[in-house]
DSSP file (Angstrom, degrees, kcal/mol; ACC not computed):
  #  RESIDUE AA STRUCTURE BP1 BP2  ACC     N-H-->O    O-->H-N    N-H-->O    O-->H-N    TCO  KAPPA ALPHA  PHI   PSI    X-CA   Y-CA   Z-CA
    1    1 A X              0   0    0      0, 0.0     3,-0.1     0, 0.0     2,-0.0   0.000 360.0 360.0 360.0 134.8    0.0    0.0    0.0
    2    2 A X        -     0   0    0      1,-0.1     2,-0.3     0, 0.0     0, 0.0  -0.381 360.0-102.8 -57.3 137.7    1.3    3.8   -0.7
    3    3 A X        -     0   0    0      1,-0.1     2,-0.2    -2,-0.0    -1,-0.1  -0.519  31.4-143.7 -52.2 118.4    2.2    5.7    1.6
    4    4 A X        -     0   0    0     -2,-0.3     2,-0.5    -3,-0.1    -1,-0.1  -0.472   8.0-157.0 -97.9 164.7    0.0    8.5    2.9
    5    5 A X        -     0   0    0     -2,-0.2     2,-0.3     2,-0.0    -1,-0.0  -0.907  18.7-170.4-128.6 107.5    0.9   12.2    4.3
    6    6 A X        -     0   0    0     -2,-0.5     2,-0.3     2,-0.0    -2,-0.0  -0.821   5.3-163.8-104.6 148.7   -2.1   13.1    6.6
    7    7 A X        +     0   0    0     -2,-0.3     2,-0.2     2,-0.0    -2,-0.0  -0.962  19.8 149.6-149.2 120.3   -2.1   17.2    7.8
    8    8 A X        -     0   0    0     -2,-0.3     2,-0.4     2,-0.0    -2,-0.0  -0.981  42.3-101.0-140.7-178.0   -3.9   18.5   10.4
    9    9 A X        -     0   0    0     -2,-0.2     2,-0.3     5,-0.0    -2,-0.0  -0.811  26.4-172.8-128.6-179.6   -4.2   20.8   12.8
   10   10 A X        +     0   0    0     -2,-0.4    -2,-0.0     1,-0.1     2,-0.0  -0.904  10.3 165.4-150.7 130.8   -3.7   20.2   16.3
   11   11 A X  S >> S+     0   0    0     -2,-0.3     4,-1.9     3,-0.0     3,-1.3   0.248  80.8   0.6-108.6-104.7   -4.3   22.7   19.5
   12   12 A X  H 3> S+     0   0    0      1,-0.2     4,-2.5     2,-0.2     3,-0.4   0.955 131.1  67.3 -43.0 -51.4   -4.3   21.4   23.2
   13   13 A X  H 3> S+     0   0    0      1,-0.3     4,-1.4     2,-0.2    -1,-0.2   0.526  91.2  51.8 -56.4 -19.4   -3.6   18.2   21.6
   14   14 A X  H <> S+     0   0    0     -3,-1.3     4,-2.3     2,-0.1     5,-0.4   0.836 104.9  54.2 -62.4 -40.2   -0.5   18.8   20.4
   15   15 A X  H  X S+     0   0    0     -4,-1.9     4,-1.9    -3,-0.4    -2,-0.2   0.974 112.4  46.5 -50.9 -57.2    0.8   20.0   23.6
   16   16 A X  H  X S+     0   0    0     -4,-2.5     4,-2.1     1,-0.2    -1,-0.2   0.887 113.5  50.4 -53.1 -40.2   -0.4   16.5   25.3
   17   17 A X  H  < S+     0   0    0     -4,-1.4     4,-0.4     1,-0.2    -2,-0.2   0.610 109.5  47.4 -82.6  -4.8    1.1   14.5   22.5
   18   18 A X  H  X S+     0   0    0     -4,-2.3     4,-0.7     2,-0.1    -1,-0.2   0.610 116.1  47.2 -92.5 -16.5    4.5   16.1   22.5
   19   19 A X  H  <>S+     0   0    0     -4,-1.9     5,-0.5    -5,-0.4    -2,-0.2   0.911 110.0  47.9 -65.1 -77.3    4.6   15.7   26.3
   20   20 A X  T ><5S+     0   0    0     -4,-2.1     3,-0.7     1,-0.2     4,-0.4   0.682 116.7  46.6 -44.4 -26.0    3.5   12.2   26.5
   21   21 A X  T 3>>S+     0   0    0     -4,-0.4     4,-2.9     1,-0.3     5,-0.7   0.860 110.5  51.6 -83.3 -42.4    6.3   11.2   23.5
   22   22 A X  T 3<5S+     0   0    0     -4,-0.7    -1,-0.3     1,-0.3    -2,-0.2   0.218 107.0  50.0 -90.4  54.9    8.7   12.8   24.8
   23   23 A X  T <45S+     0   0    0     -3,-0.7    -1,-0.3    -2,-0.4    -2,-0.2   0.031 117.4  43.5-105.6 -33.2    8.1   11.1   28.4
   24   24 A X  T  4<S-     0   0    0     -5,-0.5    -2,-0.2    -4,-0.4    -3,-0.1   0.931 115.1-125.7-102.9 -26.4    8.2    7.8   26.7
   25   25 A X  T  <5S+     0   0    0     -4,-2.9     2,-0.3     1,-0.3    -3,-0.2   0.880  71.2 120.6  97.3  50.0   11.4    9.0   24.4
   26   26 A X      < -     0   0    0     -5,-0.7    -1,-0.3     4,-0.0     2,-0.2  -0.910  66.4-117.2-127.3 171.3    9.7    8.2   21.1
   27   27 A X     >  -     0   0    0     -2,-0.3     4,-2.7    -3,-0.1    -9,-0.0  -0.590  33.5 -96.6-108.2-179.0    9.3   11.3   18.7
   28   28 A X  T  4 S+     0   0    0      2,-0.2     4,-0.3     1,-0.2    -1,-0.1  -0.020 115.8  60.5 -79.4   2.0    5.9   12.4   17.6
   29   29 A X  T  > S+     0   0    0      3,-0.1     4,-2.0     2,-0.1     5,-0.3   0.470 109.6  45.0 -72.6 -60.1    5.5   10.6   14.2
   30   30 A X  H >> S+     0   0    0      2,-0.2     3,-1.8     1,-0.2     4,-1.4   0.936 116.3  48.4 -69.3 -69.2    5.8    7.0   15.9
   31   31 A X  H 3X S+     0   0    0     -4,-2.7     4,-1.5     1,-0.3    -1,-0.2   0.781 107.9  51.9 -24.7 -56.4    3.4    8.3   18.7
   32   32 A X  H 3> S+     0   0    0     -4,-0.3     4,-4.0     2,-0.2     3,-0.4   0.906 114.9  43.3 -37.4 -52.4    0.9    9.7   15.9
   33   33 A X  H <X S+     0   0    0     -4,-2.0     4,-1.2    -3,-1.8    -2,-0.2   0.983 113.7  53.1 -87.0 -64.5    0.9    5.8   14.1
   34   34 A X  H  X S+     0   0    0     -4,-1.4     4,-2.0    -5,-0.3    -1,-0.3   0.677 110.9  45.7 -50.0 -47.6    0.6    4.2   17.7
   35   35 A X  H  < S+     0   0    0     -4,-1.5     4,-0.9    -3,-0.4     5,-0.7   0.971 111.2  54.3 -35.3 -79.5   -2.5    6.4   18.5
   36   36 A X  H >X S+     0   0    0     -4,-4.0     4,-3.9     2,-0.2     3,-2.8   0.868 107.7  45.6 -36.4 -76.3   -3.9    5.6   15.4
   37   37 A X  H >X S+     0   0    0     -4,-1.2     2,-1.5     1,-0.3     4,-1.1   0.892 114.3  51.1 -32.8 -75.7   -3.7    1.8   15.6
   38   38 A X  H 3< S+     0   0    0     -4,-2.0    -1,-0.3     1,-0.3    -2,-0.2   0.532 110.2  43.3 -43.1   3.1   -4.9    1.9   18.6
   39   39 A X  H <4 S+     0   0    0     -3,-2.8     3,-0.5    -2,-1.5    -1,-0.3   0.654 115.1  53.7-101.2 -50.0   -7.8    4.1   17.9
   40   40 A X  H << S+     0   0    0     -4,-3.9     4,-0.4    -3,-0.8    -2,-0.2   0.595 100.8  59.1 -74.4 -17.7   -8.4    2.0   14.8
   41   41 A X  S  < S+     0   0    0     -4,-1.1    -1,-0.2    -5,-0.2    -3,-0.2   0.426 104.0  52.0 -83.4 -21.6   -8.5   -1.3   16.6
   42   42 A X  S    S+     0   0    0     -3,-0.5    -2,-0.2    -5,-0.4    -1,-0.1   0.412 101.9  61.4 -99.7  14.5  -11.3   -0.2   18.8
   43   43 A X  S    S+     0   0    0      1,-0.2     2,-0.6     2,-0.1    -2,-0.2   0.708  90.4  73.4 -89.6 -27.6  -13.3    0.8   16.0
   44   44 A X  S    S-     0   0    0     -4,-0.4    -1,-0.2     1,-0.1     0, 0.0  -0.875  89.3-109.6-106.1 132.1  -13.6   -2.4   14.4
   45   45 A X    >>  -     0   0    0     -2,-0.6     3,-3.0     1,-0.1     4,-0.8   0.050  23.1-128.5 -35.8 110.8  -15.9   -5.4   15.9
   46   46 A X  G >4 S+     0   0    0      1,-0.3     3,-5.1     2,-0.2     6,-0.3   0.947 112.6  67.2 -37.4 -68.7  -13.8   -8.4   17.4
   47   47 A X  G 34 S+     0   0    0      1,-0.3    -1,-0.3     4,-0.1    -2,-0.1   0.529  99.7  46.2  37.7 -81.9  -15.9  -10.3   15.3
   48   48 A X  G <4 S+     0   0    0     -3,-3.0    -1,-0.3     3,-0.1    -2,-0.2   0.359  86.6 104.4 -83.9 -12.1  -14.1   -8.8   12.2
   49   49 A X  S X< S-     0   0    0     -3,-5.1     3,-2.8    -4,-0.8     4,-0.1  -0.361  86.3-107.0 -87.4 179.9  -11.0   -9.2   13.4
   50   50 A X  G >  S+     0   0    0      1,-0.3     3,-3.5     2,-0.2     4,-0.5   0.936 108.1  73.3 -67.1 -53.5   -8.6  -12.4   11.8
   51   51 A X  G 3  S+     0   0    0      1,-0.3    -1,-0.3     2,-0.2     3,-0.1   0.779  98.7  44.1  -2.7 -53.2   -8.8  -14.6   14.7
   52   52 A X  G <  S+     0   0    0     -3,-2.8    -1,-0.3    -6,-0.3    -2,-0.2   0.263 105.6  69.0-111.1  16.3  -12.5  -15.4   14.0
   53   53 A X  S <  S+     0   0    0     -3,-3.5    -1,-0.2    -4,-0.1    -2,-0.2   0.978  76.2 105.1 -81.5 -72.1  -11.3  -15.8    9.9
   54   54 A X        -     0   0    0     -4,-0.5     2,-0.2     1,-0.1     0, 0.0   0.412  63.3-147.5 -43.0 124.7   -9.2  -19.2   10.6
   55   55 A X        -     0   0    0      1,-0.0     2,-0.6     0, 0.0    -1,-0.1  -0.606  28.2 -92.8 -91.3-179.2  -10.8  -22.2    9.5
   56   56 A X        -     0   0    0     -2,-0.2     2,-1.4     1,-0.0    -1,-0.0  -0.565  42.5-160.0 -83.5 101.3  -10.4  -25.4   11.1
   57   57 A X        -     0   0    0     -2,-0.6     2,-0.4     1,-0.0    -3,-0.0  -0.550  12.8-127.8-112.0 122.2   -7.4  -27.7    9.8
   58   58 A X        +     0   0    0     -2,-1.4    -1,-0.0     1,-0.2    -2,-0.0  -0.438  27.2 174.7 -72.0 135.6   -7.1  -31.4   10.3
   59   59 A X        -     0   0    0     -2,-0.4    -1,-0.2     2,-0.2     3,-0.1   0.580  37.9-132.9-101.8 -34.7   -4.5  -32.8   11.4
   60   60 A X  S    S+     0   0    0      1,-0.3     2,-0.4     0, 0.0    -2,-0.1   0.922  72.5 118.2  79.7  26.6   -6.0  -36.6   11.6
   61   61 A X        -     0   0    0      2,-0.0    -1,-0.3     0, 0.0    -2,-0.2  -0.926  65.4-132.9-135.2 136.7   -4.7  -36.8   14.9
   62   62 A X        -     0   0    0     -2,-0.4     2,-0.4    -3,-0.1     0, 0.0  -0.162  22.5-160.2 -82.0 171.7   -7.5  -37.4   17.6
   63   63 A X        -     0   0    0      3,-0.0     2,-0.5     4,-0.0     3,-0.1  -0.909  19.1-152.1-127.7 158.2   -7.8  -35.3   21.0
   64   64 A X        -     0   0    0     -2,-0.4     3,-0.2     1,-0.1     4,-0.2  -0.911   6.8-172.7-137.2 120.0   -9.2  -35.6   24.0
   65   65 A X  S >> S+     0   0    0     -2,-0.5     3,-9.9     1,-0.2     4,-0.6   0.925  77.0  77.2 -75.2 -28.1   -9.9  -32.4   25.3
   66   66 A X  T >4 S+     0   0    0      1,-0.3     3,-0.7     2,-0.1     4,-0.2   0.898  97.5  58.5 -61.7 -34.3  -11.1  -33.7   29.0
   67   67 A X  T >> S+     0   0    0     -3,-0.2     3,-1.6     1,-0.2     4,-1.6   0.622  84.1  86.0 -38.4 -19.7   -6.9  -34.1   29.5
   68   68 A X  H <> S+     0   0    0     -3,-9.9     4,-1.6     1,-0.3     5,-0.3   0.845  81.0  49.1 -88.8 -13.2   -6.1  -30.6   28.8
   69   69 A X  H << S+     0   0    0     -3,-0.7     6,-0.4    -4,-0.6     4,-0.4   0.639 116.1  46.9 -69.5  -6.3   -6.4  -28.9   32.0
   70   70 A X  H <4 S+     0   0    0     -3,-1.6     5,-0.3    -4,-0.2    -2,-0.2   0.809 119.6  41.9-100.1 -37.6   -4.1  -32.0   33.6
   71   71 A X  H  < S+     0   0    0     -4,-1.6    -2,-0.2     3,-0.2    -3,-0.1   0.856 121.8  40.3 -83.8 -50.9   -1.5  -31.5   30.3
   72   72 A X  S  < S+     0   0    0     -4,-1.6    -2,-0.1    -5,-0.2    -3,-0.1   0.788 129.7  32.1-104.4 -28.5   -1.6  -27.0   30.4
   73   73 A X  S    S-     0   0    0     -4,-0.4    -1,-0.2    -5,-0.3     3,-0.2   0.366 103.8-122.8-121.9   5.6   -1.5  -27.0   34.7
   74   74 A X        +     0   0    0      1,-0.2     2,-0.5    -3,-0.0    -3,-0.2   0.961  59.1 161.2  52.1  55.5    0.9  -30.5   35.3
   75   75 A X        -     0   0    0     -6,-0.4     2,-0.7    -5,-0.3    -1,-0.2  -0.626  34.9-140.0 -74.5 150.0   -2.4  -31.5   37.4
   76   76 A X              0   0    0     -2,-0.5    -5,-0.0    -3,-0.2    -6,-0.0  -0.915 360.0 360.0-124.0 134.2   -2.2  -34.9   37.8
   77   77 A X              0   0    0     -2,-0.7    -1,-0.1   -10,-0.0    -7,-0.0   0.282 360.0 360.0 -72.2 360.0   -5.3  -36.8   37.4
């Protein structure tokens, strides 16, 4: 995908986002992109996200699920 160059303008909110990067020592472009994802990840539905895209693949090897707490927590049965 091309690269985009988004311009806006920015009052109180610049002020907050040039404090808060430069607390965390990252410059104000990497802040911007982090904000965004993060902004942009609560807009879209869990749902939608790729997790719930995966089909199912067989492997041909059987399971038994009632084992797996004993297998994930070394409980012994």
């Amino acid at each position: 995908m091309a690269r985009k160059v988004v311009q806006t303008d920015l009052d109180d909110e610049y002020r907050l986002l040039k404090k808060a990067t430069e607390k965390r020592g990252i410059t104000i472009k990497a802040g911007l992109r982090e904000a965004i994802l993060q902004w942009v990840s609560t807009q879209i539905p869990v749902s939608e996200g790729p997790l719930f895209k995966l089909e199912p693949v067989r492997t041909g090897v059987k399971t038994d699920s009632s084992n797996l707490d004993g297998a994930l927590y070394r409980e012994k049965a």
